[in-house]
PASEBA-1860 file (N, C-alpha, C; in nm, 3 decimals):
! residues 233
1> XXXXXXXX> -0.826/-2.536/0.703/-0.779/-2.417/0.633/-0.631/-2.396/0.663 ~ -0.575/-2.382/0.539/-0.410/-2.359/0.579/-0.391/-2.193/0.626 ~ -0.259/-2.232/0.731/-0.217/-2.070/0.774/-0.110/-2.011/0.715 ~ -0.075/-2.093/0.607/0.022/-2.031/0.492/-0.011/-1.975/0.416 ~ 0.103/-1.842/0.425/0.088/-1.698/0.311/0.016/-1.747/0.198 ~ -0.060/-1.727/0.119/-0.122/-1.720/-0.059/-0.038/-1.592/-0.116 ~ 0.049/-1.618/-0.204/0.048/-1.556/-0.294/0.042/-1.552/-0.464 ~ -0.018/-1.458/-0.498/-0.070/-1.467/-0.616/0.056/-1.419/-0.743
9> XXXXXXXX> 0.083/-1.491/-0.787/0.226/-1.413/-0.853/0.108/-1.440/-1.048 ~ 0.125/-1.279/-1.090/0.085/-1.252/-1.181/0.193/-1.226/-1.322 ~ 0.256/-1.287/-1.372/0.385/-1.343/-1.412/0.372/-1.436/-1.532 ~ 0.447/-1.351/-1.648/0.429/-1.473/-1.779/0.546/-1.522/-1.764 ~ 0.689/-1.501/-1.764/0.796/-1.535/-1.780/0.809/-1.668/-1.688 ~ 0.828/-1.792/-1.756/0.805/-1.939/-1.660/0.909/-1.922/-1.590 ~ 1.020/-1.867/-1.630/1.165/-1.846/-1.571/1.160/-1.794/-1.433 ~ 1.079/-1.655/-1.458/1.095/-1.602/-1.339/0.991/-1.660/-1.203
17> XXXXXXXX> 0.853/-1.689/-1.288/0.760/-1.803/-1.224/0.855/-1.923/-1.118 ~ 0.931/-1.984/-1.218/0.949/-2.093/-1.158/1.090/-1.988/-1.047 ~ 1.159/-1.940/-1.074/1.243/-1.878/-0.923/1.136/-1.789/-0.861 ~ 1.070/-1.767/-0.829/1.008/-1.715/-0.743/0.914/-1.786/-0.665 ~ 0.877/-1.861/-0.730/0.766/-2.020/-0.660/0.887/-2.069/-0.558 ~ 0.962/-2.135/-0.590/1.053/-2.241/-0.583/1.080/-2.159/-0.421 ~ 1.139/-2.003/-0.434/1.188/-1.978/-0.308/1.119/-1.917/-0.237 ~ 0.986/-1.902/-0.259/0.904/-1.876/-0.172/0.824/-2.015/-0.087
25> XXXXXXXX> 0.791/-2.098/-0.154/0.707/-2.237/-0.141/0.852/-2.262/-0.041 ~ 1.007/-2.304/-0.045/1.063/-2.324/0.077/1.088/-2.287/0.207 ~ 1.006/-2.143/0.173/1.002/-2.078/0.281/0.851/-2.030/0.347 ~ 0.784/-2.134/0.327/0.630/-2.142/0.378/0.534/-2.106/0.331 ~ 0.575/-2.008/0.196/0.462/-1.924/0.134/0.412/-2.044/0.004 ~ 0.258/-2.025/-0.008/0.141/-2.097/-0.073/0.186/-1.973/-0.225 ~ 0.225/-2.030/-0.332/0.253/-1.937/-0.439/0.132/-2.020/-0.587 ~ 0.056/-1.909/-0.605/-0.043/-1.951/-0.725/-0.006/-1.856/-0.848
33> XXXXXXXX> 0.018/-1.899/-0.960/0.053/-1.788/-1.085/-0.033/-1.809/-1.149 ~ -0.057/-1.692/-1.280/-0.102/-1.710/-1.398/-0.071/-1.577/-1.472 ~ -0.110/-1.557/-1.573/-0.022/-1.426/-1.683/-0.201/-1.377/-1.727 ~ -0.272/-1.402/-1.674/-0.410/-1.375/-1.769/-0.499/-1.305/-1.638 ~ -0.511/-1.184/-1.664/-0.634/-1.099/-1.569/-0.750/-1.091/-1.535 ~ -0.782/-1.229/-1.590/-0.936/-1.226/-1.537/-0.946/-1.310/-1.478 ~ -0.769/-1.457/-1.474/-0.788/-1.529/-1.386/-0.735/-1.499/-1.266 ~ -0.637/-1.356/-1.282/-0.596/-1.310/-1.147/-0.684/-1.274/-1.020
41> XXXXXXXX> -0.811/-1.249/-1.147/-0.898/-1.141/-1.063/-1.020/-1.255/-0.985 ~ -1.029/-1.334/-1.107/-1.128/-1.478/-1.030/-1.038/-1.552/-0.881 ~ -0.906/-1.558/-0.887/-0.873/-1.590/-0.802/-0.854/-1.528/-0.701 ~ -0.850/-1.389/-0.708/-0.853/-1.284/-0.594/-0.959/-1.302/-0.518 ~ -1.076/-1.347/-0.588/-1.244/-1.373/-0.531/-1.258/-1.516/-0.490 ~ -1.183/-1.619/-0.504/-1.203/-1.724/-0.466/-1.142/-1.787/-0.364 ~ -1.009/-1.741/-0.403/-0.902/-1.793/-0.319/-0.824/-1.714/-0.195 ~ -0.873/-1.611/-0.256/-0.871/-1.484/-0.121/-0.695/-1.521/-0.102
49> XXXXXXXX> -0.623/-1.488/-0.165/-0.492/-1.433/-0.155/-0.413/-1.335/-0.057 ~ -0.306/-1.386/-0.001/-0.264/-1.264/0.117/-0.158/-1.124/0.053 ~ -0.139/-1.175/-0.104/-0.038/-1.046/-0.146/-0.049/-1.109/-0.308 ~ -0.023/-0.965/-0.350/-0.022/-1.019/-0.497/0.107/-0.953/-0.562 ~ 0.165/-1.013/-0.657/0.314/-1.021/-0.698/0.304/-0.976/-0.861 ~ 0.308/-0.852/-0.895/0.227/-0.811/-1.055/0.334/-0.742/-1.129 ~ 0.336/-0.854/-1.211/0.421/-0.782/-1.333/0.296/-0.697/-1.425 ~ 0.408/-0.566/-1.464/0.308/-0.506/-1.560/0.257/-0.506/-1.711
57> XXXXXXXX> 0.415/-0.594/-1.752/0.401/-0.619/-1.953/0.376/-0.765/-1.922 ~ 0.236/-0.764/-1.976/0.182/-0.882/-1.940/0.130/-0.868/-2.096 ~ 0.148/-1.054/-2.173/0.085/-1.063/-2.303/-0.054/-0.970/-2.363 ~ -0.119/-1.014/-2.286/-0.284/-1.030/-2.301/-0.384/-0.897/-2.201 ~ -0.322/-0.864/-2.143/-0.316/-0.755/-2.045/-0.257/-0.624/-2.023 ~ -0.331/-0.524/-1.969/-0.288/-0.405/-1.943/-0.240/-0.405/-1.804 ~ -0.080/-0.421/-1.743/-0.075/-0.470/-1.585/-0.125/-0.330/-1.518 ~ -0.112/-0.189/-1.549/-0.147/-0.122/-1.457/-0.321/-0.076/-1.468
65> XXXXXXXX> -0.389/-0.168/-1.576/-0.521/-0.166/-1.563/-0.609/-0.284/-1.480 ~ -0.488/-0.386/-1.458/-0.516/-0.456/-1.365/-0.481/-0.479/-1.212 ~ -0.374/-0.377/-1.193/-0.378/-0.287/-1.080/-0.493/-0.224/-1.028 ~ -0.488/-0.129/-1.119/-0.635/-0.053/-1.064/-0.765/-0.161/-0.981 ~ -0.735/-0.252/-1.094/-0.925/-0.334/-1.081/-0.860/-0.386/-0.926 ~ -0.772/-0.466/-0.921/-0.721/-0.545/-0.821/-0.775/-0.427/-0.694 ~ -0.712/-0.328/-0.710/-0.740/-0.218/-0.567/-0.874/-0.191/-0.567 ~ -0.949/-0.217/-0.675/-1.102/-0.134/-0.687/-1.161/-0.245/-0.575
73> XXXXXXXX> -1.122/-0.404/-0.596/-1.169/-0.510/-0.557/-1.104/-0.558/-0.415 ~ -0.997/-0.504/-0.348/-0.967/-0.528/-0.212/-0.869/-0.471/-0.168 ~ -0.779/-0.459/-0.046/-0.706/-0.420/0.071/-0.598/-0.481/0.004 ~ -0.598/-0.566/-0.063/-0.488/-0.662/-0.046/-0.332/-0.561/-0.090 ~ -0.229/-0.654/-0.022/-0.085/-0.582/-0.049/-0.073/-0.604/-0.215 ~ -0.005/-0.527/-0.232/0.004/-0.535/-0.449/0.157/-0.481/-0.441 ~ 0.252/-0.612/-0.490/0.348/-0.510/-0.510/0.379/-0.519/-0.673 ~ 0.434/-0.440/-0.764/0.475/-0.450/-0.826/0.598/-0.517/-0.919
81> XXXXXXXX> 0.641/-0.598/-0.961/0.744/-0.631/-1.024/0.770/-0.632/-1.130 ~ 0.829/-0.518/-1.186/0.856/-0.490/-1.302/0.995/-0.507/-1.369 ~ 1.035/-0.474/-1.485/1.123/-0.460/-1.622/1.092/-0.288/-1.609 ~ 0.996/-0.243/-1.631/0.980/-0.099/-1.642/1.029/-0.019/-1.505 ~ 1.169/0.047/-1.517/1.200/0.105/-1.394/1.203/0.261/-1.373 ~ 1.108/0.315/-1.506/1.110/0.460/-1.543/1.060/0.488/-1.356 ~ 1.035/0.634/-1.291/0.980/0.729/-1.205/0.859/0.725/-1.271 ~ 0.826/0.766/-1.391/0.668/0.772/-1.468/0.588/0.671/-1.397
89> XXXXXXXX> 0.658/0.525/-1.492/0.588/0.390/-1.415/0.557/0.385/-1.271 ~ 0.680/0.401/-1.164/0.661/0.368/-1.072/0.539/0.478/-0.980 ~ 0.557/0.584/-0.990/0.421/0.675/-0.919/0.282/0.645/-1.008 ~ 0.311/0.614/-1.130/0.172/0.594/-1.181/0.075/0.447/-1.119 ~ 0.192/0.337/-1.066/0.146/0.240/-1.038/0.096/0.259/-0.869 ~ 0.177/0.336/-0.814/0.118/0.389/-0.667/0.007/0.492/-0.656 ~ -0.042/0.510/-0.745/-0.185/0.624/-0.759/-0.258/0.512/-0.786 ~ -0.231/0.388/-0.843/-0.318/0.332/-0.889/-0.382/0.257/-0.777
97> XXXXXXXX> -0.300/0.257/-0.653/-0.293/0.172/-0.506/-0.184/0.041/-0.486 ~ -0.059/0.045/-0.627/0.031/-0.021/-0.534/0.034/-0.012/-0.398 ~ 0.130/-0.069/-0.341/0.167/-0.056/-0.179/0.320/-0.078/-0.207 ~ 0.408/-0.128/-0.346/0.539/-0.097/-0.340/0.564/-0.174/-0.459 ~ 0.692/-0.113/-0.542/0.726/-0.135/-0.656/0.877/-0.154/-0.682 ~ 0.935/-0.277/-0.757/1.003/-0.337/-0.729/1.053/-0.350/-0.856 ~ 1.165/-0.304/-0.968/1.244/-0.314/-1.064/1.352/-0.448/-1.100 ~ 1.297/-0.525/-1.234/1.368/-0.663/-1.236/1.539/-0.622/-1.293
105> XXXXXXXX> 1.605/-0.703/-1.208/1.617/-0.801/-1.210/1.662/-0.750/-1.090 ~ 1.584/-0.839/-0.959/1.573/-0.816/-0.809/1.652/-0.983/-0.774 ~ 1.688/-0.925/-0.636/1.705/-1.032/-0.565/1.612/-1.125/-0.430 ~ 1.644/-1.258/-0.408/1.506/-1.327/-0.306/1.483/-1.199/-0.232 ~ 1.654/-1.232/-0.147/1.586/-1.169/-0.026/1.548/-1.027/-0.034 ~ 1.536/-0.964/-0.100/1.503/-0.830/-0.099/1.337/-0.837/-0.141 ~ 1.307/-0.921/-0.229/1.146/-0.958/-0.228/1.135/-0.966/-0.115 ~ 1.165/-1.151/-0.049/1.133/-1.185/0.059/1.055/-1.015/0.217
113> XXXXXXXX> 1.236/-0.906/0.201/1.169/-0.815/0.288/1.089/-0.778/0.252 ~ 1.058/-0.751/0.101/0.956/-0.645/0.082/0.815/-0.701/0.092 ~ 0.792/-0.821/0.091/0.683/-0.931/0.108/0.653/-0.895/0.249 ~ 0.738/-0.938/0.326/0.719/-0.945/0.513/0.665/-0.750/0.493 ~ 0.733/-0.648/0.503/0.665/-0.582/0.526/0.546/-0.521/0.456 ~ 0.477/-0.538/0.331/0.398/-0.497/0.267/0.241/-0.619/0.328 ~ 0.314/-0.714/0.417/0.162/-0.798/0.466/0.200/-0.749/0.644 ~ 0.302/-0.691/0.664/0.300/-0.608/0.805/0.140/-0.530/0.803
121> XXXXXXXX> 0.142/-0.457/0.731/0.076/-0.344/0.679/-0.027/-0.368/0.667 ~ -0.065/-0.511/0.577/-0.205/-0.496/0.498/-0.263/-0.624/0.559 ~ -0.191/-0.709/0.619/-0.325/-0.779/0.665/-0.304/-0.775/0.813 ~ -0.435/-0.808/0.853/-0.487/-0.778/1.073/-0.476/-0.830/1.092 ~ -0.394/-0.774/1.198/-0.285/-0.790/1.321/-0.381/-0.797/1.433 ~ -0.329/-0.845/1.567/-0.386/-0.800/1.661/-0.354/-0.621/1.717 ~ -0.475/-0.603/1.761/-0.479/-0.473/1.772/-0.444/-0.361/1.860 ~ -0.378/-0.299/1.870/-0.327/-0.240/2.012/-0.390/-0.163/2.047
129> XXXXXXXX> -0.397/-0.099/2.164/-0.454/-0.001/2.251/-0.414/0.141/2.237 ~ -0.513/0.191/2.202/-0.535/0.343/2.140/-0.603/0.427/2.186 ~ -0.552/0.544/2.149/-0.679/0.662/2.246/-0.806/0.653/2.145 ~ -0.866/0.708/2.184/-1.029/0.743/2.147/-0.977/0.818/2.051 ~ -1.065/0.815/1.938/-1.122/0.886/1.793/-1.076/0.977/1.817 ~ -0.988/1.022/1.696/-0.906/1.157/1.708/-1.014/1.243/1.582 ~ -1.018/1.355/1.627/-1.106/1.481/1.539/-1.027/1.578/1.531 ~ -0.995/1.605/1.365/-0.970/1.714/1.277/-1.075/1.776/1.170
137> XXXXXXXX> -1.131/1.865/1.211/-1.215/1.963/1.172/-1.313/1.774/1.162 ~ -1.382/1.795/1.029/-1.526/1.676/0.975/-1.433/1.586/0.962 ~ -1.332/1.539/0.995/-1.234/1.423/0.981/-1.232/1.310/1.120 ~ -1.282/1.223/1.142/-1.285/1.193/1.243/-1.208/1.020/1.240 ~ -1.035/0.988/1.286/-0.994/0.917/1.307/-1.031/0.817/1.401 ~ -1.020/0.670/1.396/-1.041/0.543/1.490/-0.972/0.471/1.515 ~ -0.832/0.500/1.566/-0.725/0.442/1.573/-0.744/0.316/1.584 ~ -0.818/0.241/1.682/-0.878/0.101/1.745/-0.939/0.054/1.641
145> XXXXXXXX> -1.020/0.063/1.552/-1.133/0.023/1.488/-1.075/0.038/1.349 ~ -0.982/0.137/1.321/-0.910/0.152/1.154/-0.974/0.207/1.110 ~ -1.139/0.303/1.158/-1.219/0.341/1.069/-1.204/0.534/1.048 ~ -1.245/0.534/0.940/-1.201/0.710/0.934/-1.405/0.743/0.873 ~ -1.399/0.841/0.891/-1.510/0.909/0.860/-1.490/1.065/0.835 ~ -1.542/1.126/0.738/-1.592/1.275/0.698/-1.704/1.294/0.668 ~ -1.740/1.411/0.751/-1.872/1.444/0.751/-1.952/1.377/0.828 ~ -1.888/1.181/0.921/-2.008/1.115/0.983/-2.027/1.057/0.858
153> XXXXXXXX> -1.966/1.067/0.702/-1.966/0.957/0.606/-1.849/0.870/0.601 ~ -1.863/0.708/0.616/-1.724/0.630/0.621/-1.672/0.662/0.438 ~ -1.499/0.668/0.484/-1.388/0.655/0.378/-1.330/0.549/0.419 ~ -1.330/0.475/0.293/-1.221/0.380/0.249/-1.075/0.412/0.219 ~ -1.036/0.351/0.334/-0.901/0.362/0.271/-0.812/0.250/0.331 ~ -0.709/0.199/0.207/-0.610/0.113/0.212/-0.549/0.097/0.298 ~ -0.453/-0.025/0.372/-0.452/-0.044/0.509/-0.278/0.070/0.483 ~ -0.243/0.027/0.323/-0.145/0.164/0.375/-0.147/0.269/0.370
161> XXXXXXXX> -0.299/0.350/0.314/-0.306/0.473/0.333/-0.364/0.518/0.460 ~ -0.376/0.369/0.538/-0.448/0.435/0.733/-0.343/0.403/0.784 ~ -0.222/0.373/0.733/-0.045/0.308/0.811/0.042/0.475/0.824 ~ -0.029/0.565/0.660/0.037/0.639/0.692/-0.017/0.782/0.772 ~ -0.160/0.768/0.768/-0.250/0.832/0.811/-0.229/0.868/0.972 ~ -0.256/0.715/1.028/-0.178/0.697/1.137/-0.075/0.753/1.210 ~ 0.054/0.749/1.150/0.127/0.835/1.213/0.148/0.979/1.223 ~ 0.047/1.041/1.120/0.021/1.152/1.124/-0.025/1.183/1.263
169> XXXXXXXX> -0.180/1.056/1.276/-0.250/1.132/1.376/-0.187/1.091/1.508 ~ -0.102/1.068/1.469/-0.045/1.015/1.625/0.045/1.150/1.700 ~ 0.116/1.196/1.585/0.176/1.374/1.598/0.128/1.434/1.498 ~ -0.007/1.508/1.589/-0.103/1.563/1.561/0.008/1.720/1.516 ~ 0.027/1.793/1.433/0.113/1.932/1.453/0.285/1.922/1.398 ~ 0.282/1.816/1.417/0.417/1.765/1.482/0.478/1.730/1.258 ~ 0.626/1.783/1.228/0.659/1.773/1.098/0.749/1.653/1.101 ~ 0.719/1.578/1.018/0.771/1.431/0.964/0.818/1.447/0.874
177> XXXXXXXX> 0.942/1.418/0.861/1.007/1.423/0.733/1.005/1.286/0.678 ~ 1.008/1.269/0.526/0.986/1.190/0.425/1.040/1.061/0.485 ~ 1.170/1.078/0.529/1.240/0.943/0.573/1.154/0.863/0.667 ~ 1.117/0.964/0.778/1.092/0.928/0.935/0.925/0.815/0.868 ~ 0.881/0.938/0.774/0.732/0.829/0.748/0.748/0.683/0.640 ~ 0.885/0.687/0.572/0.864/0.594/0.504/0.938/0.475/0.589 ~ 1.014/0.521/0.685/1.060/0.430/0.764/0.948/0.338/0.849 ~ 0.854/0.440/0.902/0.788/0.343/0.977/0.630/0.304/0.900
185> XXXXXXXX> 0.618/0.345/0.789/0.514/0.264/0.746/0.530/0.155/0.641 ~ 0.655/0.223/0.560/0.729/0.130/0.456/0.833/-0.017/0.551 ~ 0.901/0.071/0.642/0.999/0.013/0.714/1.106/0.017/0.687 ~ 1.234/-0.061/0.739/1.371/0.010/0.704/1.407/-0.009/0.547 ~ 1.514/0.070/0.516/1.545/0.094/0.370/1.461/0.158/0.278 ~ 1.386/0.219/0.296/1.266/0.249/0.229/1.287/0.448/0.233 ~ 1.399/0.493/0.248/1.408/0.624/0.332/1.403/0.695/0.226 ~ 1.495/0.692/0.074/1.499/0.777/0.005/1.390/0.744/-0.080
193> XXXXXXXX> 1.287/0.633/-0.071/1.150/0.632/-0.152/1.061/0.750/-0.157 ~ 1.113/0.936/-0.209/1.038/0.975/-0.125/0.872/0.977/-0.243 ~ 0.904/0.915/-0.358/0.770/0.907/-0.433/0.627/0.836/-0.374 ~ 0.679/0.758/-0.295/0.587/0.709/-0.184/0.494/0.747/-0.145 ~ 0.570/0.816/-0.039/0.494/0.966/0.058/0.433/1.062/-0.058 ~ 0.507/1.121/-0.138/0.394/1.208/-0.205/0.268/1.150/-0.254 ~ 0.305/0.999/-0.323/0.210/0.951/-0.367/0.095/0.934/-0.305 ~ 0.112/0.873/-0.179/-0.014/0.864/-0.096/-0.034/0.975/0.016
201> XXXXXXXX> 0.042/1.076/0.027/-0.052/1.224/0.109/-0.128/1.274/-0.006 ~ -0.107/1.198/-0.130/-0.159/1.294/-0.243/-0.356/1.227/-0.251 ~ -0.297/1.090/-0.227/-0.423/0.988/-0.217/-0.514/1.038/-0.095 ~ -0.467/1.034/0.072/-0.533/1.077/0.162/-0.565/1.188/0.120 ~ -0.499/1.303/0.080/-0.565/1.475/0.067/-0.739/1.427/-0.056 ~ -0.733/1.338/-0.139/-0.839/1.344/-0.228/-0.961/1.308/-0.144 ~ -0.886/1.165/-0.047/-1.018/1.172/0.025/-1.039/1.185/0.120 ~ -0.955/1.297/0.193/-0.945/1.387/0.329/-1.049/1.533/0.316
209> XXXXXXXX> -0.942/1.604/0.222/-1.001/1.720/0.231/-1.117/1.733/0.129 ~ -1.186/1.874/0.129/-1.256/1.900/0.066/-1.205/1.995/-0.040 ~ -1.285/2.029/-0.175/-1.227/2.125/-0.263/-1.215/2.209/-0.229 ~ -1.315/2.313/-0.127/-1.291/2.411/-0.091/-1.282/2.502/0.051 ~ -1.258/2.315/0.122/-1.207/2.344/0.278/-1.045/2.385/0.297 ~ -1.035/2.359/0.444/-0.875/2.392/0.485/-0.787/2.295/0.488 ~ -0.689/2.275/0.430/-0.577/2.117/0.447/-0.584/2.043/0.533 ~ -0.584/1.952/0.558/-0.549/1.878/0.652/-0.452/1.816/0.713
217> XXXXXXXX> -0.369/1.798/0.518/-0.205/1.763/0.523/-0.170/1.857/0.509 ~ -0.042/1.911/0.559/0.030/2.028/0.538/0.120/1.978/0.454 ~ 0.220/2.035/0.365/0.361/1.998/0.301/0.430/2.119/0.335 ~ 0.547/2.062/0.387/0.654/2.142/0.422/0.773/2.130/0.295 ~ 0.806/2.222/0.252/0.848/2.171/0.123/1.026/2.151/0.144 ~ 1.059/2.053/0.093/1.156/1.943/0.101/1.246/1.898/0.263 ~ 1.077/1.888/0.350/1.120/1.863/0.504/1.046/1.736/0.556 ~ 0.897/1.751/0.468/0.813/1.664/0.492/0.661/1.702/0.525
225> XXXXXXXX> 0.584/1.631/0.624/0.434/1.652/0.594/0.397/1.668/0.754 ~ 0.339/1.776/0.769/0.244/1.769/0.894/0.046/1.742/0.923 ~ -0.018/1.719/0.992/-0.156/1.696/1.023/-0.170/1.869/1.075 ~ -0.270/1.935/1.033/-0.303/2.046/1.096/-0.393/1.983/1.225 ~ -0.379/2.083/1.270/-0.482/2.109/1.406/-0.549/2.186/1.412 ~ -0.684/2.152/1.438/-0.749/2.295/1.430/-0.768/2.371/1.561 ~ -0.795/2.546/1.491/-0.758/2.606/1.626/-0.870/2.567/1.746 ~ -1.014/2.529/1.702/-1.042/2.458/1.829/-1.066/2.376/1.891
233> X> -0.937/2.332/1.856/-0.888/2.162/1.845/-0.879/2.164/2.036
END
């Protein structure tokens, strides 16, 4: 079994196919394309891919309906690479479970970073040493284990919506501003992304809180996001 990256580059343009193969394959990464979504999706199941590379005006295809399926179907990092550089596009594609979105006409190395950190994130690492299960109200964090539960029912969630989860519960009270969280879950340069962060406290709150419980995320409005505590915390 090889220990080189898979990536899945979902891509009609041969042009851009062939520069993006070319400088990834010299730099260790395993690069598989195709422009057609059902072979993206067969190969997501076969070939078990470490990141996928998705353009969205795709011939034959709806790219942000094959977003969706892609996230319905795994963890995996998804970044976007688009022609479409509207704000509309880009939060609509991070509700959908991007993990980061990327406007053509880009350069390697700025893929290249955004590659390294979007498989920081999404695929396991060895694991560090953590306190015991953190509890907010029926919310019960597993820092060690990655696992979250409400109610004592497991939630799914994306390795970057437990990246950003995470540092919440790490300053439990404690207000993070937009930069501080996109820095360390996005990583550097990532500071004024703040569509990001809304996008996914917006994702954790759906499957954090309840309709007619107490927040869990706080928003501090244009400072950033805190974890409540409860008072008999």
């Amino acid at each position: 079994m090889s220990d080189r990256t898979l990536v899945l580059l979902v891509e009609d343009d041969p042009n851009i196919v062939d520069l993006i193969r070319s400088n990834l394959v010299v730099r260790g990464f395993d690069v598989v394309a195709t422009a057609e979504d059902h072979v993206a999706l067969r190969i997501l199941e076969t070939e078990g891919p470490d990141i996928v590379l998705l353009d969205l005006m795709l011939p034959s295809a709806d790219g942000f309906e094959l977003c969706r399926q892609l996230r319905e179907r795994s963890t995996i990092g998804i970044i976007v690479v688009s022609a479409r550089g509207g704000e509309r596009d880009k939060v609509h594609a991070l509700h959908l479970g991007a993990d980061d979105y990327m406007t053509k006409p880009f350069g390697i190395e700025e893929l290249l970073a955004r590659i390294t950190a979007t498989l920081r994130r999404t695929r396991p690492g060895p694991r560090a040493v953590t306190p015991s299960t953190q509890r907010f109200g029926d919310v019960a964090v597993d820092l060690e284990a990655q696992q979250v539960t409400k109610a004592g029912e497991p939630v799914h969630l994306t390795p970057t919506e437990f990246a950003l989860l995470r540092e919440l519960v790490l300053n439990p009270g404690k207000l993070l501003s937009h930069a501080t969280l996109l820095r360390r879950v996005w990583g550097p340069g990532y500071e004024t992304e703040t569509e990001y962060t809304r996008v996914y406290v917006r994702r954790l709150r759906a499957k954090l809180e309840g309709a007619d419980g107490p927040p869990l995320i706080v928003t501090e409005p244009r400072a950033g996001y805190r974890l409540v505590v409860p008072e008999d915390a």
